[in-house]
Legacy VTK file of the C-alpha trace (Angstrom):
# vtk DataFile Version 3.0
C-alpha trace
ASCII
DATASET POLYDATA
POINTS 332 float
33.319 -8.430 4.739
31.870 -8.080 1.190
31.535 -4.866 -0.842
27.966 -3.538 -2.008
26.734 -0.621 -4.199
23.026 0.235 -3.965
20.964 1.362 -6.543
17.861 3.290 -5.608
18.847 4.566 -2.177
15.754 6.952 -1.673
12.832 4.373 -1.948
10.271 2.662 0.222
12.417 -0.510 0.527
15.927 1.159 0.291
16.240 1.146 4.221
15.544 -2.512 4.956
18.442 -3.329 2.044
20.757 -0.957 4.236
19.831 -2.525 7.227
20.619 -6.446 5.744
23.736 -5.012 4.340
25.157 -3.691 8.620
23.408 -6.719 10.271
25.467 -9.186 7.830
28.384 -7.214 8.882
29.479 -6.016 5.092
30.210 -2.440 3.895
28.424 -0.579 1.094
30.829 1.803 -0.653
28.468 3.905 -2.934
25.042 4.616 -3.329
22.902 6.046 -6.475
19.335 7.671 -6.616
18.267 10.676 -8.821
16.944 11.805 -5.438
18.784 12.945 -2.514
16.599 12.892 0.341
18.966 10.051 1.695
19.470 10.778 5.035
18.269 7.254 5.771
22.198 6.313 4.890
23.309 8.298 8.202
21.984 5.418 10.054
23.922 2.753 8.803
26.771 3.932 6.126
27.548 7.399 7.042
30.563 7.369 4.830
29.174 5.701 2.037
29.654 7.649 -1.329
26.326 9.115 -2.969
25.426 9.940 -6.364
22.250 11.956 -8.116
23.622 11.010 -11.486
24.115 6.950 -12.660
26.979 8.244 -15.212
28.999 9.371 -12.311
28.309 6.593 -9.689
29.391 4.093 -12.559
32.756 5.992 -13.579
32.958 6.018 -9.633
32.806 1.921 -9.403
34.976 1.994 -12.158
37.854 3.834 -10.590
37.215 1.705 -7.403
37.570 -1.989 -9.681
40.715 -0.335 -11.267
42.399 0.639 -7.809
44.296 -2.207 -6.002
43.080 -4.802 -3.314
39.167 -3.408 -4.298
36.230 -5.885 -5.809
32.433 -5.537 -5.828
31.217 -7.876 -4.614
26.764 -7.186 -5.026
24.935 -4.666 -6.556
21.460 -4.205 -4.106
18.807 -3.129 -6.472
15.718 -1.042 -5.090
14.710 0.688 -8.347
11.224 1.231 -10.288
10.311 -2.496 -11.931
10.977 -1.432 -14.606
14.925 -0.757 -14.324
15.491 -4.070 -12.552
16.454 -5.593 -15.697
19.071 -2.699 -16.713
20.435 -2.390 -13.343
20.952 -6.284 -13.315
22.872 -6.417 -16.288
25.340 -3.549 -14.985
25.886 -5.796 -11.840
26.680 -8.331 -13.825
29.108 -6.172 -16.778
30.592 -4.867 -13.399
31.413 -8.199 -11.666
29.202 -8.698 -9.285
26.419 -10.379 -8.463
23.138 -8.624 -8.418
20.162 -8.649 -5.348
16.832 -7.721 -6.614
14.007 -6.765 -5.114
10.210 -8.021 -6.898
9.330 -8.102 -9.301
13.055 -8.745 -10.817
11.285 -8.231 -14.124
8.031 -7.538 -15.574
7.940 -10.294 -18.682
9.325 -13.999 -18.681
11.789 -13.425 -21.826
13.591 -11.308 -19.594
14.619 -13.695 -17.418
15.390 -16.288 -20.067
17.697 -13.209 -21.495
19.324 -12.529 -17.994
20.355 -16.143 -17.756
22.496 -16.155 -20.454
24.391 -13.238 -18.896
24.542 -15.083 -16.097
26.542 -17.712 -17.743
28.455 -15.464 -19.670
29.643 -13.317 -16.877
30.023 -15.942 -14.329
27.988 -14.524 -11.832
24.711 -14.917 -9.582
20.724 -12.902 -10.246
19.467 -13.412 -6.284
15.463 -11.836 -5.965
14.475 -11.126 -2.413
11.500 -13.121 -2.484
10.507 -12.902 1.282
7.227 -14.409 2.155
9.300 -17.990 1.698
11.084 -17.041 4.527
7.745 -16.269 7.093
7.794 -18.663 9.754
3.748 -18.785 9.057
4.110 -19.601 5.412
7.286 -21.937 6.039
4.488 -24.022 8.362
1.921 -23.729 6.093
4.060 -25.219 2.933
5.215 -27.778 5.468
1.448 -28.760 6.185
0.585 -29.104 2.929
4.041 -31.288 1.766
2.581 -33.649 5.132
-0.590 -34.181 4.144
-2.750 -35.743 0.798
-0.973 -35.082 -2.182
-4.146 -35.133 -4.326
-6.356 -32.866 -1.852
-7.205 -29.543 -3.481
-7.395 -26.917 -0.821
-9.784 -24.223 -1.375
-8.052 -20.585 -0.371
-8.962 -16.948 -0.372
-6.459 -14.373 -0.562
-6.636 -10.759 0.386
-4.654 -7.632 0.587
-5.586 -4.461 1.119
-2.648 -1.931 1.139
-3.887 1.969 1.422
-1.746 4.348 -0.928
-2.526 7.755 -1.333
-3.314 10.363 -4.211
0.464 9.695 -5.091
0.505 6.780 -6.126
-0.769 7.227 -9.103
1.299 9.942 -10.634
4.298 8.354 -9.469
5.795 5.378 -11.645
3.775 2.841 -9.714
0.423 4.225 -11.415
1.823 3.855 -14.881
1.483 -0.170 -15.901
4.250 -0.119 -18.499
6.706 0.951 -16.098
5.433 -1.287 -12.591
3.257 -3.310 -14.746
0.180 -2.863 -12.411
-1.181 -3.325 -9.017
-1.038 -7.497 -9.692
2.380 -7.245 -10.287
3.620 -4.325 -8.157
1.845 -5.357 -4.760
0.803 -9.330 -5.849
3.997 -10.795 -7.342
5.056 -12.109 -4.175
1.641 -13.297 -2.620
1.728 -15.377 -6.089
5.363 -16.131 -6.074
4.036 -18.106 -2.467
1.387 -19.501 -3.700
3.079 -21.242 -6.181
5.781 -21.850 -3.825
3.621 -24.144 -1.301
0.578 -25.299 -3.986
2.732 -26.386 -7.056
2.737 -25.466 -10.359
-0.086 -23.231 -12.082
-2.961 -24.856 -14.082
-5.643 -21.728 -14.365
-5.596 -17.970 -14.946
-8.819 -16.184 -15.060
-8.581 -12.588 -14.748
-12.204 -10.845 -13.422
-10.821 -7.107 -12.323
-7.648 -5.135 -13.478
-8.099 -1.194 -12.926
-6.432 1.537 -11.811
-6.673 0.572 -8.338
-7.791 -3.086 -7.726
-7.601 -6.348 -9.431
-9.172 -9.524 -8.429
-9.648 -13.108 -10.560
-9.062 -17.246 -9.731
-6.098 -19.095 -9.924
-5.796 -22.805 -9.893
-2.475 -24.503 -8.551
-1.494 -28.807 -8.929
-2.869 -28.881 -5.204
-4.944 -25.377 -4.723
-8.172 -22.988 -5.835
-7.441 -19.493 -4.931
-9.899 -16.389 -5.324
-7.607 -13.580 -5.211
-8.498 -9.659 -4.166
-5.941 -6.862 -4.220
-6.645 -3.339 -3.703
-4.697 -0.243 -2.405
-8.468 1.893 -2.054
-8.676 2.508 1.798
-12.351 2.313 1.524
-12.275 -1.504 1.210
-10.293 -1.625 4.320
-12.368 -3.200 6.920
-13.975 -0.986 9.423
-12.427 -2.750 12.480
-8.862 -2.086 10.697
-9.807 1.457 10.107
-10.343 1.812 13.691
-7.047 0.907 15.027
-5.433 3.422 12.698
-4.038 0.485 10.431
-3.995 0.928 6.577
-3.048 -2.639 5.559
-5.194 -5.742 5.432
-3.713 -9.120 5.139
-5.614 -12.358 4.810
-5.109 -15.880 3.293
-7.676 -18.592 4.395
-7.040 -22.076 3.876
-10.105 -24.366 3.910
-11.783 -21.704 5.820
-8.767 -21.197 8.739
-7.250 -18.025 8.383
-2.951 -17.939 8.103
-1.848 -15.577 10.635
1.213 -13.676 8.973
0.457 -9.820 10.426
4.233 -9.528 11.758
7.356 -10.951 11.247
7.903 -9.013 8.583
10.783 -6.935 9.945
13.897 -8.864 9.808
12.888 -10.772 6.663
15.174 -8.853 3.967
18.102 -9.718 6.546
17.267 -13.406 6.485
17.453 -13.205 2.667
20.727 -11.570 2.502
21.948 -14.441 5.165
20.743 -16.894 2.939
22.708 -15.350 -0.196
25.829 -14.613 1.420
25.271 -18.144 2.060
25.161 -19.228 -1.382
21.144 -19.584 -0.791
19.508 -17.065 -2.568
16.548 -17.425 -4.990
17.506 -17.452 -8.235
15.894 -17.220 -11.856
14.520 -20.078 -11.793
12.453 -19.585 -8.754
11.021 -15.980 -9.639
10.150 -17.736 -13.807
6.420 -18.740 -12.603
5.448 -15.703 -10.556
6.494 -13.420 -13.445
4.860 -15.964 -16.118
1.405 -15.457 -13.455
1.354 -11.654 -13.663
2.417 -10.836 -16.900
-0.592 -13.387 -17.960
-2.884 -11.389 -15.913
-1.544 -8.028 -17.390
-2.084 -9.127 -20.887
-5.597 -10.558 -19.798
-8.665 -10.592 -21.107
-11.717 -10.031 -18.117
-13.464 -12.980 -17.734
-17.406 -12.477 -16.683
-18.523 -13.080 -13.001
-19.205 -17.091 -13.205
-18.398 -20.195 -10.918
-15.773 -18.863 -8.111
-14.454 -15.501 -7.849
-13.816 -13.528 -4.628
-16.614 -11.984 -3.123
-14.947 -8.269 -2.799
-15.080 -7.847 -6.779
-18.868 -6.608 -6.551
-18.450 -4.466 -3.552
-15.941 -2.743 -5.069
-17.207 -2.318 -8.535
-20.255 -1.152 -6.574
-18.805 1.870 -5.000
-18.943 5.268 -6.772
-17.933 3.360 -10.278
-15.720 5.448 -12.152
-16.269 5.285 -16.498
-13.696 2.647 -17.004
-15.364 0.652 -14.183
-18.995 0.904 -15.474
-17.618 -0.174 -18.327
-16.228 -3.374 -16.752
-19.208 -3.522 -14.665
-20.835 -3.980 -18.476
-18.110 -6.596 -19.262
-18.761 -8.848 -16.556
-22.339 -8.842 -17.069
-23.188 -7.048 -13.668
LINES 1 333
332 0 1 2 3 4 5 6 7 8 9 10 11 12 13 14 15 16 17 18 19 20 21 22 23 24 25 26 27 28 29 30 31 32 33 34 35 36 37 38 39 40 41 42 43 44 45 46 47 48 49 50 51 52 53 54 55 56 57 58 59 60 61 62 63 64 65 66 67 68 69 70 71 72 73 74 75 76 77 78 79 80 81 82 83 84 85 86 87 88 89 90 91 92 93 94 95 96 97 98 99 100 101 102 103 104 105 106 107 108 109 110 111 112 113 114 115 116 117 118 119 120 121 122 123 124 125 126 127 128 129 130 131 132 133 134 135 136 137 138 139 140 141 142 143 144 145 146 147 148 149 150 151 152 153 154 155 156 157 158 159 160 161 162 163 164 165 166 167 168 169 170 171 172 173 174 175 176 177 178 179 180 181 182 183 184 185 186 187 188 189 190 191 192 193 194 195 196 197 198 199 200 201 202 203 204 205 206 207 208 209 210 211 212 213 214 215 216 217 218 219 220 221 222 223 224 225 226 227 228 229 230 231 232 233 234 235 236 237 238 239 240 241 242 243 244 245 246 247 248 249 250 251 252 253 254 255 256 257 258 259 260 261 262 263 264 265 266 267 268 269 270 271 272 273 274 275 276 277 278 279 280 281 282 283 284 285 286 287 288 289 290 291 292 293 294 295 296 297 298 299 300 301 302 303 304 305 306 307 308 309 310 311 312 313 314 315 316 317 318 319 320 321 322 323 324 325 326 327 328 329 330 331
């Protein structure tokens, strides 16, 4: 049984790190988050120490290391992108190794900086990188290692992920601190994409606002118009009508990759794998990062040859000031 702290017990994706951390069988011994609305933790470490403040859940881990027959053993990080860096370098000052959610930082230095920690302290950076563990994708990456290694496959890639009025005033609307919707809800979708279709060749940015963003990639074996969006209007109708607010879709040559569930049990797998000695490390996350920080730092690129289809309908719905303007930019 190994000992974990978690950092960032209120959020989104808190719950499915508790719920790795009791179906591996370990224990988690304290958990920090400037909020409290934790109750979450009743369901699976009821006697798990909680902080509001980091100061104190630090000087708490502290005391623990300093009392006898006690090491941490992994910090579980589930904080704003942002953090992810900090947090992983007080995993590592504390002795253990760190699990990150994505992105596990927002600009490739950081990772070059984080492996030299990693050497100095003797201990493991794992990112939860999940989609490579979808029995879908796992099939598709095993198709494509079976067949021509010189085809190019065309592919279209779509997500659609409602948030509400939130969203923006919380620290996912602000870009310096999630670094924008291609990096807060694409990193992985790229990370994948990388993952089965090699290493990246193109990166033409044609949409980056507030609430979509859209361009073309090129990968060694893949072309791939890309569309990502949390507006609920651009959710399609049929979705809409079974209640859903999330739209997945990634077509390959045309044939759609079913990957609506198996979702649930996928952070568990990951902590299997790491517990294992398995985990994704830096050098796995280095070209997703390098992918979204390029299309941060971007430069629109007008409407020409192949982009994905969804860019016009949405630029042509109720355009807001900045979007007329980009309407302008891309010659539309």
């Amino acid at each position: 049984m190994k000992n974990f702290a978690l950092i960032g017990a209120a959020g989104y994706i808190a719950p499915r790190h508790l719920r790795a951390i009791k179906e591996t069988n370990n224990h988690l011994v304290a958990a920090v988050d400037k909020f409290d609305s934790v109750g979450v933790m009743d369901s699976f470490f009821p006697d798990a120490d909680f902080f509001v403040e980091f100061e104190r859940f630090d000087r708490h881990i502290e005391k623990l290391k300093r009392s006898s027959n006690f090491s941490l053993d992994y910090v579980s990080i589930c904080t704003p992108n942002y953090l992810h860096d900090a947090h992983i370098r007080f995993a590592l000052r504390q002795g253990a190794d760190a699990i990150c959610e994505k992105p596990l930082v927002l600009n490739p230095w950081n990772i070059e900086a984080l492996g030299a920690l990693e050497t100095e302290h003797k201990k493991n950076i794992n990112a939860v990188l999940q989609l490579r563990l979808h029995e879908s994708i796992i099939a598709l990456k095993q198709k494509i290692e079976s067949g021509p290694k010189d085809k190019i496959y065309d592919v279209d890639l779509t997500y659609l992920t409602s948030r509400g009025h939130w969203y923006q005033t919380s620290w996912k609307g602000d870009n310096s601190k999630s670094g924008g919707i291609a990096t807060n809800i694409g990193v992985h979708f790229f990370d994948m994409l990388g993952w089965i279709f090699g290493p990246i060749q193109k990166n033409v940015v044609h949409l980056h606002i507030h609430d979509s963003a859209a361009g073309y990639l090129e990968f060694k074996q893949a072309r791939v118009r890309w569309f990502l969006s949390i507006n609920y209007d651009l959710i399609p109708d049929e979705i809409k009508a079974n209640g859903q607010r999330t739209y997945r879709s990634i077509t390959v040559d045309g044939q759609e990759i079913e990957f609506s569930d198996g979702f649930f049990d996928l952070h568990t797998k990951s902590y299997e794998n790491i517990l294992e000695g398995n985990g994704f490390r830096l050098k796995d996350v280095m070209p997703s990062v390098q992918i979204v920080h390029d299309i941060r730092n971007a430069e629109l690129s007008p409407l020409q040859g192949d982009y994905h289809p969804l860019i016009k309908h949405k630029l042509s719905m109720n355009p807001s000031t900045s979007e007329k303007k980009t309407l302008t930019q891309l010659n539309i």
